[in-house]
DRENDOVO-537449 format. One line per 3 residues: number of its first residue (from 1); for each residue x, y, z of C-alpha. Coordinates in pm, 1 decimal. Layout:
<nodes>
NUM) X Y Z; ...
</nodes>
This chain:
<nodes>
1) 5924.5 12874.0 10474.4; 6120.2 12756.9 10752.9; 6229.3 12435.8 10601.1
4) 6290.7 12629.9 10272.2; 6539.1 12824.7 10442.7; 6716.8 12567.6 10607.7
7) 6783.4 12365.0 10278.7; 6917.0 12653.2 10146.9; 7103.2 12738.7 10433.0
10) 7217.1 12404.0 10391.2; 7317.9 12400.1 10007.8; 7499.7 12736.7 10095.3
13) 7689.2 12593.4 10345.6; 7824.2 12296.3 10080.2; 7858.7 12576.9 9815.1
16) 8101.7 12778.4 10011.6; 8320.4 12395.1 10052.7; 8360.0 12362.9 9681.8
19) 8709.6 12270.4 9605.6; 8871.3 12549.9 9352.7; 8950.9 12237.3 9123.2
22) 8576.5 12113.3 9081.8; 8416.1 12204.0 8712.1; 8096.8 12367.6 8870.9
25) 7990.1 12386.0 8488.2; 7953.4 11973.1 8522.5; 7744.5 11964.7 8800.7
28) 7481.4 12250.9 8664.0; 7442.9 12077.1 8326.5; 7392.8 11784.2 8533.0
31) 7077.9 12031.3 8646.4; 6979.8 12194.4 8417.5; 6931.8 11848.8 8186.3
34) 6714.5 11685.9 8457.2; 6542.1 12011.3 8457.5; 6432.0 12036.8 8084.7
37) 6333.6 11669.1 8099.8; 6078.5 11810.6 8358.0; 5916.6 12072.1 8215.6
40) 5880.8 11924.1 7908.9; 5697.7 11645.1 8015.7; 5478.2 11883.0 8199.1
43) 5488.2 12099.7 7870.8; 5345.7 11769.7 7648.6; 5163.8 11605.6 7883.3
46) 4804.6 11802.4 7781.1; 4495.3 11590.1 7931.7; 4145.5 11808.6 7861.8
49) 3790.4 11720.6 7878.3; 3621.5 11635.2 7527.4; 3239.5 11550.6 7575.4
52) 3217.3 11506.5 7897.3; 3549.2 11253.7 7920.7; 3917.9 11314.3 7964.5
55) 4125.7 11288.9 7663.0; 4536.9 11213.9 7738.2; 4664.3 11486.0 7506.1
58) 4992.7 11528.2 7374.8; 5090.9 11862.3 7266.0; 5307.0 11713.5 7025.0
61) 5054.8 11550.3 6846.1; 4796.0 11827.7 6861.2; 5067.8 12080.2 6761.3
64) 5275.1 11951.0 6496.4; 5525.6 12262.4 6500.1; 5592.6 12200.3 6884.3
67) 5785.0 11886.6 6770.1; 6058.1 12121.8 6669.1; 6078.9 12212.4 7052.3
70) 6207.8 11897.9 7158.7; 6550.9 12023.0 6997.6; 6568.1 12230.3 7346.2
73) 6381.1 11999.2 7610.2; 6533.9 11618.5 7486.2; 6879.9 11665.7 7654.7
76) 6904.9 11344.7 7805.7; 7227.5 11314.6 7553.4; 7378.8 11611.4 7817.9
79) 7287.6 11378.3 8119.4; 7534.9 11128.7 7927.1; 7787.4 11361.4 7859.1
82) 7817.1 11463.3 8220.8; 7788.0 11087.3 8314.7; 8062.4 11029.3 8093.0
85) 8246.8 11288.3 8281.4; 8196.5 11174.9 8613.2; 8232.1 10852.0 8570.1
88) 8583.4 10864.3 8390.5; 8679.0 11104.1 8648.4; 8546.3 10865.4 8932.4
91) 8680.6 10509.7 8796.3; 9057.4 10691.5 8714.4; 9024.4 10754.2 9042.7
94) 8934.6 10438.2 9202.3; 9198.7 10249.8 9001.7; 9473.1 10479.5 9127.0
97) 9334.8 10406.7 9502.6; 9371.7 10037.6 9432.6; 8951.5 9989.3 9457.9
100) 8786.2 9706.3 9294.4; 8519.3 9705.5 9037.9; 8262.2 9589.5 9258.9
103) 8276.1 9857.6 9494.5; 8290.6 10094.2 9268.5; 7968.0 9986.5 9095.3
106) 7766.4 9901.1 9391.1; 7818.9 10239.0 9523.5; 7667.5 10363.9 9222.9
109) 7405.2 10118.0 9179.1; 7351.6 10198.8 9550.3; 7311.6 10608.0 9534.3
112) 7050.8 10548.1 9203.2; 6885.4 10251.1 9323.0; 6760.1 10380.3 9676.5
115) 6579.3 10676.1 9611.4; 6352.5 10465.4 9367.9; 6190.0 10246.5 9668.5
118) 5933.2 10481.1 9825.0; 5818.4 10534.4 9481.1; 5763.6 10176.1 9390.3
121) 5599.7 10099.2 9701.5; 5345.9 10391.7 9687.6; 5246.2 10346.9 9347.9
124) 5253.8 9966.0 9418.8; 5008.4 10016.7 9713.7; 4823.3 10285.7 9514.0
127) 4760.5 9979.9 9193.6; 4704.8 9759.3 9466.3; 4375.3 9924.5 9656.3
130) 4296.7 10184.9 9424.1; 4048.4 9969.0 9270.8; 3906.6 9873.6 9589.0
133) 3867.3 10275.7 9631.1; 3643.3 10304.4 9345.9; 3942.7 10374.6 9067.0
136) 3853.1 10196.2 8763.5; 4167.8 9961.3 8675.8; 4218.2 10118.0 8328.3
139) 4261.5 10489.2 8528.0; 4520.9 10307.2 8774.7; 4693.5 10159.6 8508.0
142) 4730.4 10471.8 8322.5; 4820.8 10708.8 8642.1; 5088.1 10437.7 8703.5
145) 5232.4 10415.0 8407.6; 5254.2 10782.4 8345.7; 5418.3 10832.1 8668.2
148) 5718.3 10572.2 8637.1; 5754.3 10690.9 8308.5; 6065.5 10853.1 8421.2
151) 6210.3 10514.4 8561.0; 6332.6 10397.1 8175.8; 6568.5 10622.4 8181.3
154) 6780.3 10499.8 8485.0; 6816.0 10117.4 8318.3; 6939.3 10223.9 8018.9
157) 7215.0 10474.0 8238.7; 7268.8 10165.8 8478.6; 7388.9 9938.6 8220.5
160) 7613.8 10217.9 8058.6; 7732.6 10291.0 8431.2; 7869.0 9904.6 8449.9
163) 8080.6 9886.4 8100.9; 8271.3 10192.6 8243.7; 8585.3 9997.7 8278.6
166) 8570.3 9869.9 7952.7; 8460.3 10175.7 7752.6; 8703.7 10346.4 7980.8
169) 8959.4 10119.0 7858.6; 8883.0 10151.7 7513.3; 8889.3 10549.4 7511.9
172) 9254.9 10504.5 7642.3; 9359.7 10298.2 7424.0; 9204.2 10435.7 7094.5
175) 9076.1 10805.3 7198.7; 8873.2 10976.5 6965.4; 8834.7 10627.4 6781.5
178) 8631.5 10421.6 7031.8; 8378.2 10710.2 6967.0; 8372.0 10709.8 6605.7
181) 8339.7 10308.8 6603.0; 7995.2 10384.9 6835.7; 7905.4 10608.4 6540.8
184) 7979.3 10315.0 6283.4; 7785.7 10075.3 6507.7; 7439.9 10323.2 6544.1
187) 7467.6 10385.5 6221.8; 7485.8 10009.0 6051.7; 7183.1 9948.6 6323.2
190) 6943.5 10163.6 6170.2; 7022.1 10018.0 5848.3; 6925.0 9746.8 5952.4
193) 6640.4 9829.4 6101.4; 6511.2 10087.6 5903.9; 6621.9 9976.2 5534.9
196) 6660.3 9630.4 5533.7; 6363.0 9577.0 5783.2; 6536.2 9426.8 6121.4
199) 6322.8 9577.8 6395.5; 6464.8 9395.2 6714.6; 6812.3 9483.4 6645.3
202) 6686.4 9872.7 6716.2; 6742.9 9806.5 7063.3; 7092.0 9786.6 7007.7
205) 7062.8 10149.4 7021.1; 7039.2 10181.0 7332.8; 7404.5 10080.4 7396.1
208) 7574.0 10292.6 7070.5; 7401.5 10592.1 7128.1; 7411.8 10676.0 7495.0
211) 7754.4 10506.5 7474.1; 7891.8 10735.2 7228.7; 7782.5 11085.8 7406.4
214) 7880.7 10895.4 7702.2; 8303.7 10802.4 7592.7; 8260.2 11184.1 7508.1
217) 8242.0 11233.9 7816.3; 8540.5 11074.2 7904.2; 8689.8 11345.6 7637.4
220) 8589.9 11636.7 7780.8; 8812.7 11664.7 8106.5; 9101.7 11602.4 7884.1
223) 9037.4 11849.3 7654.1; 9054.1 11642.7 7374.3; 8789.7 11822.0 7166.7
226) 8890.1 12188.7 7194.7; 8764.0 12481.7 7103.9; 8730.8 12430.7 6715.6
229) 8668.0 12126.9 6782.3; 8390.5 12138.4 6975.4; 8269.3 12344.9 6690.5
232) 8291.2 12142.0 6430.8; 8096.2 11890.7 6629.9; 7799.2 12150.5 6713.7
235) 7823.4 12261.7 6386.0; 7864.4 11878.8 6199.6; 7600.8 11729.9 6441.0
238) 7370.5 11990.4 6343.7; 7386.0 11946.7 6011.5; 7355.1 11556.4 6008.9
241) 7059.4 11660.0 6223.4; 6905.9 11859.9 5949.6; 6970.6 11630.2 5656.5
244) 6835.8 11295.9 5887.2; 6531.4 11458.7 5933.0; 6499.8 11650.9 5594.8
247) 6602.7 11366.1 5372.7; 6590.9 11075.1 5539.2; 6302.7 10878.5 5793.4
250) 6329.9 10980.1 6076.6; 6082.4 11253.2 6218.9; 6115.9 11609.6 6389.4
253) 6031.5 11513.8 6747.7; 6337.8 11412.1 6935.1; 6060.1 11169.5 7160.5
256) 5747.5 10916.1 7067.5; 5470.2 11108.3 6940.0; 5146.7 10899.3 6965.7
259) 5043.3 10774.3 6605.7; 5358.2 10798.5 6480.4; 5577.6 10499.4 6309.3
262) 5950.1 10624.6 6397.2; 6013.8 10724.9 6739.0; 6376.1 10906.1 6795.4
265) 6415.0 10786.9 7168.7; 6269.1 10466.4 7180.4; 6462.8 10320.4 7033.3
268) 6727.9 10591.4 7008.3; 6814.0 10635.7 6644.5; 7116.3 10875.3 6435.3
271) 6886.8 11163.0 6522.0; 6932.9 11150.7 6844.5; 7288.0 11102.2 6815.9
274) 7288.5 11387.7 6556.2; 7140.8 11585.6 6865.9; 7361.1 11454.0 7122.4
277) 7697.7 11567.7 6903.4; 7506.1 11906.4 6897.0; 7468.3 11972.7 7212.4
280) 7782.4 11806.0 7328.1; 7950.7 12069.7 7120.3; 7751.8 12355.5 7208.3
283) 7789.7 12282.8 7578.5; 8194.4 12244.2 7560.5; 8179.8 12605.4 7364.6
286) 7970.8 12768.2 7624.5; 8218.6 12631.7 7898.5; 8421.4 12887.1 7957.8
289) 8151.9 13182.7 8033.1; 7946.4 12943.2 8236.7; 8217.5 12871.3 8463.4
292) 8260.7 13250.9 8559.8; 7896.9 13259.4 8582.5; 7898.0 12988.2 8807.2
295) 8165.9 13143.6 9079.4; 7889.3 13356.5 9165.2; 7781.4 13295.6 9499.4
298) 7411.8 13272.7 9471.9; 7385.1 13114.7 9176.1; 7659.9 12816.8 9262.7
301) 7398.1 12799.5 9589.5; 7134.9 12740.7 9357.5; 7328.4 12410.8 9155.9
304) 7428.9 12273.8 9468.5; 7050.2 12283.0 9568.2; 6893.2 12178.1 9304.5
307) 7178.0 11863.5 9245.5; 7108.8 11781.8 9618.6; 6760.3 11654.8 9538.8
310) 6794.1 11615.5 9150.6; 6688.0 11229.4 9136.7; 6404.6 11318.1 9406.1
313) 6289.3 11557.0 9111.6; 6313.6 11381.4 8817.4; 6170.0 11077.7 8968.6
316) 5872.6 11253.6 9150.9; 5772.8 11529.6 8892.7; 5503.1 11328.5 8695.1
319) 5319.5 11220.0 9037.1; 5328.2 11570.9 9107.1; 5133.6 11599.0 8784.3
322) 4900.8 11313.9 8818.7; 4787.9 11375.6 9127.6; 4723.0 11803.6 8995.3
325) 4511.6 11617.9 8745.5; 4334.8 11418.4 8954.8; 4261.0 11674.0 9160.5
328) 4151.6 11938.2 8891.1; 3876.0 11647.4 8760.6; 3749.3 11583.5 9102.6
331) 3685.1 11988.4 9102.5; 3469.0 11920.2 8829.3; 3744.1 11961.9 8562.7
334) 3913.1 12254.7 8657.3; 4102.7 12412.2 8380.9; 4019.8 12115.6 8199.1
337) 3804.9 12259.9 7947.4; 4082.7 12432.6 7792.0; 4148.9 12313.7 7413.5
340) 4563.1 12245.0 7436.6; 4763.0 12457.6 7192.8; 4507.6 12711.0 7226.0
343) 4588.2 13133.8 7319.5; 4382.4 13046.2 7636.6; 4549.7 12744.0 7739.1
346) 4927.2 12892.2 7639.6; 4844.8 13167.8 7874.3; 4726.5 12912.6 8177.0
349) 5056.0 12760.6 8144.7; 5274.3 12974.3 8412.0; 4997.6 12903.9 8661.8
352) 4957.4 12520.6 8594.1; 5342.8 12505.4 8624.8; 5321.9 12680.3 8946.9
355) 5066.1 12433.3 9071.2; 5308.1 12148.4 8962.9; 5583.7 12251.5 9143.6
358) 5367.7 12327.6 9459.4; 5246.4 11984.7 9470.6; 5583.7 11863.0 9403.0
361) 5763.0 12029.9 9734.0; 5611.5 11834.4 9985.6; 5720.2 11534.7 9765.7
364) 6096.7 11654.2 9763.7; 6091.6 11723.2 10107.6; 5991.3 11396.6 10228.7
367) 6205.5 11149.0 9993.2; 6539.1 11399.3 9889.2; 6699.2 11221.9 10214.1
370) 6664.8 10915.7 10004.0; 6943.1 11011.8 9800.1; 7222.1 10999.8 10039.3
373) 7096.9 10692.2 10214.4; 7314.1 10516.9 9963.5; 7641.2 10711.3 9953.8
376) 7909.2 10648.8 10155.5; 7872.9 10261.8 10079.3; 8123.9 10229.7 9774.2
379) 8341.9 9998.5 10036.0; 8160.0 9731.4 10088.9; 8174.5 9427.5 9921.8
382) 7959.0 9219.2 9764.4; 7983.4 8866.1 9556.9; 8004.2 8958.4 9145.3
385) 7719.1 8698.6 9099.9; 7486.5 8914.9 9346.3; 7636.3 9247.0 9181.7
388) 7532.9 9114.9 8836.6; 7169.0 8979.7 8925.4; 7102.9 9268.1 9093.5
391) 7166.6 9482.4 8765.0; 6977.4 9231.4 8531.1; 6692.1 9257.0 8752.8
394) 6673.0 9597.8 8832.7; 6742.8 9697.6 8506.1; 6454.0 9467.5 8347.1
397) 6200.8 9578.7 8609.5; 6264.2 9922.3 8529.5; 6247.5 9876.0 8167.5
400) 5899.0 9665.7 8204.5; 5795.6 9915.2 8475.5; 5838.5 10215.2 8178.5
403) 5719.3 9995.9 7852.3; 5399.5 9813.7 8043.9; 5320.7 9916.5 8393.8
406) 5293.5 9792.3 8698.8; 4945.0 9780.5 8737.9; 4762.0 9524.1 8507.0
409) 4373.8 9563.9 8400.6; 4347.5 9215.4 8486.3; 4388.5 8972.2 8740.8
412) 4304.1 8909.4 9079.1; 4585.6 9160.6 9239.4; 4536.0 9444.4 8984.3
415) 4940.9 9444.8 9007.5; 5205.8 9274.0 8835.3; 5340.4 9126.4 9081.5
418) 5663.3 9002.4 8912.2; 5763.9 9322.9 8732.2; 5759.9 9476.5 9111.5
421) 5948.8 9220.9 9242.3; 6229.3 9226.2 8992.1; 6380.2 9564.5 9130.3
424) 6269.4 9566.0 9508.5; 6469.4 9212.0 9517.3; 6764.5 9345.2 9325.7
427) 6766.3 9631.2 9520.3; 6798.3 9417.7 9825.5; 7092.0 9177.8 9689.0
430) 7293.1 9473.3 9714.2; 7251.2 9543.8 10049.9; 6881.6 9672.7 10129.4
433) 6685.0 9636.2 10394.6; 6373.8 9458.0 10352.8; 6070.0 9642.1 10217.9
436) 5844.0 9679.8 10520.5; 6098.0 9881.5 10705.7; 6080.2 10111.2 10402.8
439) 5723.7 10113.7 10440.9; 5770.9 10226.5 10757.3; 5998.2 10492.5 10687.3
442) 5753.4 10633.2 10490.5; 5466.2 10680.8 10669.9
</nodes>
């Protein structure tokens, strides 16, 4: 309780410093996104025991109708829009101070970058002796996978981080149009991919989608869009939405549901874009009321605490959940015996979620302090060649990190050895201390 009230104290005290020119209403979407990506993945995420063995449910897949649902909890397009935001508001700013690129970025890659250590190296240590603690390798690999899920998400933001100046550029110079040639590019990728049978070039996705929602971004503090216009997008995205899903291939959920053909998010497709223009307009309408909201004391307390240890959430939140389940079958399957999607196990959800969160706290307590460990660091200097492997390496182990895990059924390490080293080593190129000290730190 103690330390409870001393990080709110805390968040108080940097509430009550708020400049009058800030847009509070950035910073809470900024929240309330990484928020929904949390509980849903708690939500879906519906292991039971079948026969005597665990199943790895997904509540989209035993629940067809829940796929709908993923209109509310996928709003990673929101985490773009505010990126968008901040970063145009950041680099403008930079470039008027006479910074360089390089700082610029490595700060950034810096503040993301750091808090992601002590998780690699405990789930590295965990693949590497939880074998030799009785864990069969399939179970580690599937624990570890599951909880650096979250970890895709930050490579794909990374690289859309490091074009700023560039997309930056191009929203100056052609406004609403860089956005609508994003749309044109998305959309002539999925033709290709889905009509004329190109798979790879799906991954191109990655870059018009979030790229598009992101130079909206850029938009918004401008106000560009307006008021009608930001209805016409929530109103125009939502109908592309509708007609995409109705008429054309691509499915309900707005995320991979196992057995399915089309995913929406990986690769991101026009449905998610369709979803992303939705909300981006809905958000810019409800602007105005949220920012009165948010001059209330308690609840501008509340964003400032919550953003204080966002990345320590959203990157911890599915160990929190692992470890509940591990826990619950070493009880002898504790609430495990619940069929998901039933009255029963709807009801049990308040009380799992609870359990979630309490095994989460100890985890944001110990590791939020990662997050500021890399601010204040935008000034030093590195060599572009170190700047640029860093990235490609970070942003590769990530990716593998998400798509194939870390730990490996086979071999003589139970660990892929290479896919660890590809961030730890880029994280160190730009300016980190070696890994053991880490190690340290933690215990």
């Amino acid at each position: 309780m103690a330390a409870n009230s001393k990080l709110w104290a805390r968040a108080a005290g940097l509430a009550q410093q708020t400049l009058p020119s800030r847009n509070r209403y950035v910073d809470f979407l900024r929240a309330l996104s990484i928020l929904a990506v949390v509980v849903g993945h708690w939500l879906v995420a519906a292991p039971y025991i079948k026969d005597g063995a665990v199943v790895g449910g997904h509540l989209l897949g035993i629940l067809p109708w829940s796929q709908w649902l993923t209109w509310l909890f996928q709003v990673m397009p929101l985490f773009f829009l505010v990126g968008g935001y901040s970063n145009g508001v950041s680099w403008a700013a930079n470039r008027r101070d006479g910074g360089t690129y390089i700082g610029w970025y490595a700060g950034r890659l810096r503040r993301l970058v750091w808090p992601l250590m002590p998780l690699f190296v405990i789930w590295t240590l965990f693949a590497l002796f939880g074998t030799a603690l009785g864990v069969e390798r399939a179970i580690v690999k599937l624990a570890a996978q599951l909880a650096l899920v979250p970890v895709w998400f930050l490579a794909v933001y990374l690289g859309v981080a490091a074009v700023v100046p560039w997309s930056w550029a191009a929203w100056r110079r052609w406004g609403l149009g860089s956005i609508a040639a994003l749309i044109l590019g998305a959309i002539a990728v999925d033709v290709a991919r889905l009509h004329f049978g190109v798979p790879l070039i799906g991954f191109a996705n990655f870059g018009f989608v979030w790229l598009a929602v992101h130079q909206l971004g850029y938009a918004w503090p401008e106000g560009r869009i307006g008021r009608r216009g930001a209805l016409a997008v929530a109103l125009g995205g939502f109908a592309c939405l509708l007609a995409l899903v109705h008429f054309g291939p691509y499915p309900v959920a707005m995320i991979g549901v196992p057995g399915s053909d089309l995913s929406n998010s990986m690769p991101p497709t026009l449905a998610l874009l369709a979803l992303g223009l939705t909300q981006t307009g809905v958000a810019l309408l409800l602007e105005p009321a949220a920012r009165r909201w948010l001059q209330r004391p308690l609840v501008w307390t509340a964003v400032v605490l919550v953003n204080g240890m966002i990345m320590t959430i959203y990157l911890w939140h599915l160990t929190a959940f692992v470890l509940v389940m591990v826990a619950a079958w070493l009880a002898g399957g504790l609430g495990l015996h619940v069929t998901p999607g039933s009255g029963a196990w709807w009801l049990a959800r308040p009380l799992w979620f609870a359990v979630y969160v309490l095994a989460l706290l100890p985890m944001i307590a110990r590791f939020s302090r990662y997050e500021n460990m890399g601010r204040g660091s935008n000034d030093r200097e590195l060599p572009l060649w170190r700047l640029v492997v860093a990235l490609v390496m970070i942003c590769i182990g990530l990716a593998g990190t998400a798509a194939i895990s870390i730990a490996s059924p086979d071999g003589v390490t139970g660990v892929r050895l290479w896919l660890v080293a590809m961030p730890v080593v880029g994280a160190a190129l730009i300016g980190f201390g070696p890994v053991h000290s880490l190690a340290r730190r933690i215990g």
